[in-house]
C-alpha positions in Angstrom: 0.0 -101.4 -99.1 -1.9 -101.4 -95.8 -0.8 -103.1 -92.8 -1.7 -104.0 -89.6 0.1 -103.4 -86.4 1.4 -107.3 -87.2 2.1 -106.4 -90.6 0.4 -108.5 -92.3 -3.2 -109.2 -93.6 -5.0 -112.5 -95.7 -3.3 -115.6 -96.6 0.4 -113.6 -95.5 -1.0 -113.5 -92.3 -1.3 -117.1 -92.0 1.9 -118.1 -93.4 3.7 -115.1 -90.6 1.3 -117.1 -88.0 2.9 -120.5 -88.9 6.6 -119.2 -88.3 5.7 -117.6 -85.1 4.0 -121.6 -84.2 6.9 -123.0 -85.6 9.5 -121.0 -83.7 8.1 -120.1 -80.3 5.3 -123.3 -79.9 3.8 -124.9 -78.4 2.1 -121.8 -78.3 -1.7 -120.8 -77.3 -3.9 -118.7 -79.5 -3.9 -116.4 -76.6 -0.4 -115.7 -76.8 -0.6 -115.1 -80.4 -2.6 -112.5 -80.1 -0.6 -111.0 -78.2 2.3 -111.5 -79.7 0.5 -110.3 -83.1 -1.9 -107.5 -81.8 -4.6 -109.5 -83.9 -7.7 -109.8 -82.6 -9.4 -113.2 -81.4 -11.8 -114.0 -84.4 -8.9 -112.9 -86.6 -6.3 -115.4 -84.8 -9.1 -117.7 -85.2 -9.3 -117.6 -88.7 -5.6 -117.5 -89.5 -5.6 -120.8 -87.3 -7.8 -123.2 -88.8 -6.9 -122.5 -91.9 -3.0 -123.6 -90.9 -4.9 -126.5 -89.4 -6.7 -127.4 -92.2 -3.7 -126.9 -94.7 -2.0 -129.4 -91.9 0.8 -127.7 -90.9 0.3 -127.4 -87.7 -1.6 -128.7 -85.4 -3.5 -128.1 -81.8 -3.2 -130.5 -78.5 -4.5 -130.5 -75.2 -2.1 -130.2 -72.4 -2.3 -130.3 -68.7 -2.0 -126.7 -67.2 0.9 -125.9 -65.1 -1.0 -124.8 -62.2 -4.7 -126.6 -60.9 -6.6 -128.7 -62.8 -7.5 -128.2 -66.3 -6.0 -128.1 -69.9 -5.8 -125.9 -72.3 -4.9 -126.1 -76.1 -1.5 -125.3 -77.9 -0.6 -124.9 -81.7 2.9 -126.6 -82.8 4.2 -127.2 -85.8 2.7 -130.5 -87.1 6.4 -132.4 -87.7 5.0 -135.6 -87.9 3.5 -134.2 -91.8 6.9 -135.4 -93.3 10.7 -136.2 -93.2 13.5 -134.9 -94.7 16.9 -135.6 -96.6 20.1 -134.3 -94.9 23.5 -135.2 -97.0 27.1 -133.7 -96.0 29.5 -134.5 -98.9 32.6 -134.5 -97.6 36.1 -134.6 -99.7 36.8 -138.2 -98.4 33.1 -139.2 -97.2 29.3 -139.6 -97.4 27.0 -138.4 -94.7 23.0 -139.3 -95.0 20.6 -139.1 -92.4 17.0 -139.0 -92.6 14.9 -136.6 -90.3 11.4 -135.4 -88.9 10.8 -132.0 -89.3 12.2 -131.1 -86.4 15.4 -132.4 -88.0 16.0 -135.4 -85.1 17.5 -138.2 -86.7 15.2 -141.3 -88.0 18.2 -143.6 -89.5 21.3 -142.4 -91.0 24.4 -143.9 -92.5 28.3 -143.1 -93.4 30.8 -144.4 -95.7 34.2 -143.6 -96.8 34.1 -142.1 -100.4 36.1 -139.9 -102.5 34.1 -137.3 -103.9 37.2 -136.6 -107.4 35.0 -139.7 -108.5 32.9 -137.2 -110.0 29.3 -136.3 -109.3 27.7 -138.9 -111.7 29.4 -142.0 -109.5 29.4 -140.0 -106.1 25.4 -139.2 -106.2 24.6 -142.6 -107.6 26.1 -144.0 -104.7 24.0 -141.5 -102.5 20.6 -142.2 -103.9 21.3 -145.4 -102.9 22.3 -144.7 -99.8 19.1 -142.4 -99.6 16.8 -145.2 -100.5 17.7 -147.8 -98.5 17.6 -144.9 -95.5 14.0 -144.2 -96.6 12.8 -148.4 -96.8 14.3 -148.2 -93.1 11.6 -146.0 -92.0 8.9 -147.0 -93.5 8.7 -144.5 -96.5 7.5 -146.5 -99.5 7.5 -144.4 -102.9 5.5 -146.7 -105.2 2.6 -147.0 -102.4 -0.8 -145.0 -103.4 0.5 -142.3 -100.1 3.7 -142.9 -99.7 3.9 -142.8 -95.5 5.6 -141.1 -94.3 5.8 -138.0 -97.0 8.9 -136.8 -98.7 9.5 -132.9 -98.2 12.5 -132.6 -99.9 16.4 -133.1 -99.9 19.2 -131.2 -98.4 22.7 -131.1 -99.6 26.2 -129.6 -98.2 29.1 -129.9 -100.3 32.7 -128.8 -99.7 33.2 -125.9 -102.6 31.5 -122.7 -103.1 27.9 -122.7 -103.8 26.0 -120.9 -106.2 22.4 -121.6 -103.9 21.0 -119.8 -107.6 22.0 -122.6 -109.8 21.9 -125.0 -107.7 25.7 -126.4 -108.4 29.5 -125.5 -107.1 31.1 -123.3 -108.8 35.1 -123.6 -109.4 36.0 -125.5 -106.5 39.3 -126.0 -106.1 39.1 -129.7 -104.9 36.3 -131.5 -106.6 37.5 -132.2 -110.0 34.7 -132.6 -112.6 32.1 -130.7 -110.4 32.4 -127.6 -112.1 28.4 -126.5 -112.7 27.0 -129.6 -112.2 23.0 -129.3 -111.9 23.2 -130.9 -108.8 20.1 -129.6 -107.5 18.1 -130.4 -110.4 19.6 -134.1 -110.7 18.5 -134.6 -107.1 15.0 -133.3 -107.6 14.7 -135.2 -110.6 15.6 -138.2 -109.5 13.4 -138.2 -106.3 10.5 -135.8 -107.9 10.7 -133.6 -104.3 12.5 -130.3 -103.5 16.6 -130.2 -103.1 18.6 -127.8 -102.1 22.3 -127.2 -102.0 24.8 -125.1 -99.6 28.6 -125.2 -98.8 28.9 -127.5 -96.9 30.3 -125.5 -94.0 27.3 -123.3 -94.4 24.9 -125.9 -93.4 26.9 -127.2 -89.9 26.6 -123.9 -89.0 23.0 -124.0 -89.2 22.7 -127.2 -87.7 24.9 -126.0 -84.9 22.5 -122.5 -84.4 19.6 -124.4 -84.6 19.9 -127.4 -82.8 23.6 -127.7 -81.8 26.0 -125.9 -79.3 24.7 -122.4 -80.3 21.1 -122.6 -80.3 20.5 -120.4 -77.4 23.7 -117.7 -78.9 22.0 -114.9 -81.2 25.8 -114.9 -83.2 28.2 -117.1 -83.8 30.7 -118.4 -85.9 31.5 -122.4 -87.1 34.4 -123.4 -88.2 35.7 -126.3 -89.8 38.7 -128.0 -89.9 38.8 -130.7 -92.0 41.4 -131.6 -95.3 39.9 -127.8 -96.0 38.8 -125.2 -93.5 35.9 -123.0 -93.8 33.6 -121.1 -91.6 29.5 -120.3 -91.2 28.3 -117.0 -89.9 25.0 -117.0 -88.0 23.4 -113.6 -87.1 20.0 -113.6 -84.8 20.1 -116.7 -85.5 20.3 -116.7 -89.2 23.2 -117.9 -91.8 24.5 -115.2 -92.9 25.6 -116.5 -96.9 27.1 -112.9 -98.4 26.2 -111.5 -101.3 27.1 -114.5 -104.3 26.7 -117.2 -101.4 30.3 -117.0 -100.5 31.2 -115.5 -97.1 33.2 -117.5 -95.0 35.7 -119.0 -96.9 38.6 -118.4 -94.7 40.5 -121.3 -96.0 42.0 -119.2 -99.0 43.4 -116.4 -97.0 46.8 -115.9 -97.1 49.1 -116.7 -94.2 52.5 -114.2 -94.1 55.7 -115.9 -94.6 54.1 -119.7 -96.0 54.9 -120.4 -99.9 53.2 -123.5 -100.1 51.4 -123.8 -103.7 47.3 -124.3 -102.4 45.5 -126.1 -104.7 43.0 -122.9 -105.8 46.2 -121.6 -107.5 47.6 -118.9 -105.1 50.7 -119.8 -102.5 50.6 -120.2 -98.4 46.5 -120.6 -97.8 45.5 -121.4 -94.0 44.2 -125.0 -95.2 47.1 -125.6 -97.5 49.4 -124.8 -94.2 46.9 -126.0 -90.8 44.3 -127.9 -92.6 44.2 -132.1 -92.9 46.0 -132.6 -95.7 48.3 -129.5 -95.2 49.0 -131.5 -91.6 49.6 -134.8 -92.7 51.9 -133.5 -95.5 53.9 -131.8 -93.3 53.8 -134.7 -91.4 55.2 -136.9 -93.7 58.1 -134.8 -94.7 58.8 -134.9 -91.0 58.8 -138.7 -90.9 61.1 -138.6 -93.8 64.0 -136.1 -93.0 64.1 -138.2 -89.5 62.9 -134.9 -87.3 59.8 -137.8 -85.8 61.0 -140.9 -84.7 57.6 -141.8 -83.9 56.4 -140.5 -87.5 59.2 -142.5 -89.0 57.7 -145.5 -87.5 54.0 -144.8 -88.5 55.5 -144.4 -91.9 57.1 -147.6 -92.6 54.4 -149.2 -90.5 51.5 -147.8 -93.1 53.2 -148.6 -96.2 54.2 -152.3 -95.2 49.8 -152.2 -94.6 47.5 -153.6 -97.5 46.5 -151.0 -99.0 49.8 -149.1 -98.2 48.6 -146.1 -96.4 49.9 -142.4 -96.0 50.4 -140.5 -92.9 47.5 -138.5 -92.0 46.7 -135.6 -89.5 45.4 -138.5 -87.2 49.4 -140.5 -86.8 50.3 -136.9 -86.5 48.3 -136.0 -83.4 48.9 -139.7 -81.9 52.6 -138.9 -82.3 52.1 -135.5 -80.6 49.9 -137.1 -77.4 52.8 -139.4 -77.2 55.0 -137.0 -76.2 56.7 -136.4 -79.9 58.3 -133.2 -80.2 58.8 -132.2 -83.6 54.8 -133.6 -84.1 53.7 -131.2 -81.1 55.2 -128.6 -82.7 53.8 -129.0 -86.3 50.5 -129.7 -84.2 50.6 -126.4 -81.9 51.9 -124.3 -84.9 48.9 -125.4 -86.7 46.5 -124.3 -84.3 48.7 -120.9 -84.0 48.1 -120.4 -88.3 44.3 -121.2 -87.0 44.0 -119.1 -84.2 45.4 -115.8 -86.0 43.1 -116.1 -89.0 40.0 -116.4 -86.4 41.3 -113.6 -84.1 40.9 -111.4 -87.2 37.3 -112.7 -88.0 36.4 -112.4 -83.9 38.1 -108.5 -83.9 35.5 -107.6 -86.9 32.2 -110.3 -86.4 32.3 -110.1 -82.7 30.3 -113.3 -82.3 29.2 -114.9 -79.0 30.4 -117.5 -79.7 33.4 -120.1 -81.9 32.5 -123.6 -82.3 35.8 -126.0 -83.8 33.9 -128.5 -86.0 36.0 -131.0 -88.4 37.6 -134.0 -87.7 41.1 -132.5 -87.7 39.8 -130.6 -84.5 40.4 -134.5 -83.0 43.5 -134.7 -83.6 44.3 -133.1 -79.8 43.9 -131.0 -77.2 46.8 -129.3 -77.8 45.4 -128.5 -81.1 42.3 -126.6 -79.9 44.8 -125.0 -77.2 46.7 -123.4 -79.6 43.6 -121.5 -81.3 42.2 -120.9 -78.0 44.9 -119.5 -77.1 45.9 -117.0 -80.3 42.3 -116.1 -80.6 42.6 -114.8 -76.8 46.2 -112.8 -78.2 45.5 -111.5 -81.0 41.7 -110.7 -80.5 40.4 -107.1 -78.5 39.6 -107.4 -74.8 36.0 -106.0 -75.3 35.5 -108.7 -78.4 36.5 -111.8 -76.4 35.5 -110.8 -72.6 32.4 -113.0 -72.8 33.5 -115.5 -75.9 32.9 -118.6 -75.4 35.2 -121.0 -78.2 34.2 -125.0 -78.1 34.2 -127.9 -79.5 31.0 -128.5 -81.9 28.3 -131.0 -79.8 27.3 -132.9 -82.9 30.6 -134.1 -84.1 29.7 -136.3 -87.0 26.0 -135.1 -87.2 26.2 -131.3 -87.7 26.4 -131.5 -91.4 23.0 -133.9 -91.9 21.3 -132.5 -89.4 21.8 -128.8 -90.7 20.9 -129.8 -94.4 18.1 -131.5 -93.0 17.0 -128.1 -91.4 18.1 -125.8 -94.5 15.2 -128.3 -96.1 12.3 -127.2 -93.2 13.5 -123.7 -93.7 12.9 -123.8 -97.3 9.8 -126.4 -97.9 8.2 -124.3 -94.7 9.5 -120.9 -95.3 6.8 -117.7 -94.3 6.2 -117.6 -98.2 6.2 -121.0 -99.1 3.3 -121.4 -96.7 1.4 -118.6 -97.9 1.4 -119.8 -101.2 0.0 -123.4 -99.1 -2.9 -120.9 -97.8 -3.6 -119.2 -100.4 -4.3 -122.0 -102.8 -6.5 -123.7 -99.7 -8.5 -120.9 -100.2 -7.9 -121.6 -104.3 
């Protein structure tokens, strides 16, 4: 096939154009030309035909230096919003987004996701719905304003991005191939699209979050599981079947503790939530933590009884409980030496500690700061930079919400826009 010294030619052109607007603008058709080798009339052309399609669009703007203004291309975000949900194992996440993923309304609730997917995404379209009312998005209206693009979910088992659904994960009962995707899309009549849910905070966090100006990094998330995102220049790395990552599963030396994906000792059976608060409890109950002992009886006597969680554990820990700092700072150490490993063979620029068991101290993120430093090479962690993720509670809706632009507005997917323009 021929190409030009861009590399591409008709309505491929256009859609390579729109990424470069949607990446780099504001942007003048100037610099597109020079960033394309294209000539004028052929920049030109490209252009208004992304102008008519309306995806982007072209302002005026004061020129830096004298008087004057000039015009500049951006991507026209104000076409539609998006859907962002992060299904956790204990909660709901839902925000709706422009399409520069910034946050129009959003809303959380507790909910336990072994309900089953027939109850759990009941409960989110409603949760979606009343999200989209808030803005102003009306689906029985002639134009619905503003426009639909499409949906984004992250859910907390291996993804098959394919199918559309989770496949064999170890802690959503009934989940097990469920046409996710398609129920969404049905249900709404727009685009959906599924990820792990680990997968799309680390997007979030590339794109918009802590590491948007590294070209690698690595997110991690410590929640009742652990799991980790891979971005490379700036894209997720997924593996081969969708399942790099994973890092929850792998074995730590000397732990026998029966995980629930069938094997014995796995990082988040041993330093994840759950794995934390149970070890917790048992420490509360053989007397080792006074204080534990007393968040114990404390919780039950509550209505609901509750269980020790990772949260009484760190509290206990901050308070100057030594058995709890212990169980706290070995945690971290099980952490650390799992992600030493990863940082010796990805050699990322950065580690960002996403989750909320990440809150439950400082001593906590010490202790994988720390190991990671240990057990890592000199030359892999001389410039690493290991932090806390900026979003917190966000990263998860905001990074569906992008995985949603990425897909609805991908260099093909706006080709195919041009090229039935030109019908």
């Amino acid at each position: 096939m021929k190409r030009n010294r861009f590399g591409f030619f008709g309505a491929a052109a256009g859609g390579a154009i729109f990424d470069i607007v949607r990446r780099e603008g504001p942007i003048s058709r100037a610099q597109l030309g020079r960033t394309t080798a294209l000539s004028k009339s052929t920049i030109s052309l490209h252009v208004d035909r992304l102008l008519k399609v309306g995806v982007i669009k072209e302002e005026a703007r004061q020129t830096d230096s004298g008087p004057g203004r000039r015009s500049l291309l951006r991507f026209a975000t104000d076409r539609g919003i998006v859907v962002g949900i992060e299904l956790g194992v204990t909660s709901i996440d839902v925000a709706v987004c422009d399409l520069e993923a910034s946050v129009l309304a959003s809303y959380s609730e507790t909910l336990d996701i072994a309900q089953g997917p027939v109850p759990v995404l009941t409960r989110a379209y409603e949760i979606i719905e009343q999200l989209l009312t808030d803005v102003g998005h009306d689906p029985d209206a002639d134009r619905p304003m503003p426009t639909l693009a499409g949906i984004g979910i992250g859910l907390p088992g291996p993804v098959n991005r394919t199918l559309g659904c989770v496949v064999s994960p170890p802690i959503m009962p009934g989940w097990d191939r469920y046409p996710v995707r398609d129920e969404v899309a049905t249900h709404f009549d727009v685009p959906c699209f599924v990820d792990n849910d680990v997968n799309v905070m680390a997007l979030g966090e590339a794109r918009a979050g802590s590491a948007r100006d590294s070209e690698s990094s690595l997110f991690v998330k410590i929640g009742t599981g652990i799991g980790a995102g891979l971005v490379i220049d700036g894209e997720l790395y997924r593996g081969f079947k969708g399942s790099a990552g994973d890092i929850g599963h792998i074995g730590i030396d000397g732990e026998r503790t029966l995980c629930s994906c069938g094997n014995r000792g796995c990082l988040e059976v041993v330093a994840g939530g759950a794995g934390i608060a149970r070890r917790g409890r048992e420490l509360a109950d053989s007397g080792a933590s006074p204080m534990l002992a007393e968040a114990a009886a404390r919780l039950a006597d509550e209505s609901p009884p509750r269980e020790i969680s990772a949260v009484e554990v760190g509290l206990a820990a901050s308070q100057g409980d030594t058995a709890a700092l212990e169980l706290v700072i070995e945690s971290g150490r099980h952490v650390g030496s799992v992600l030493a490993k990863l940082v010796n063979f990805f050699n990322p620029q950065m580690v960002i500690l996403g989750g909320g068991t990440v809150n439950i101290g400082d001593a906590f993120v010490a202790a994988i700061r720390e190991m990671v430093i240990r057990r890592s090479t000199q030359l892999a962690t001389v410039d690493l930079v290991i932090r806390r993720s900026a979003f917190g509670e966000q990263s998860g809706m905001v990074g569906a919400a992008l995985m949603v632009v990425d897909e609805v507005f991908s260099t093909r997917a706006v080709t195919a826009m041009v090229r039935e323009f030109d019908g």
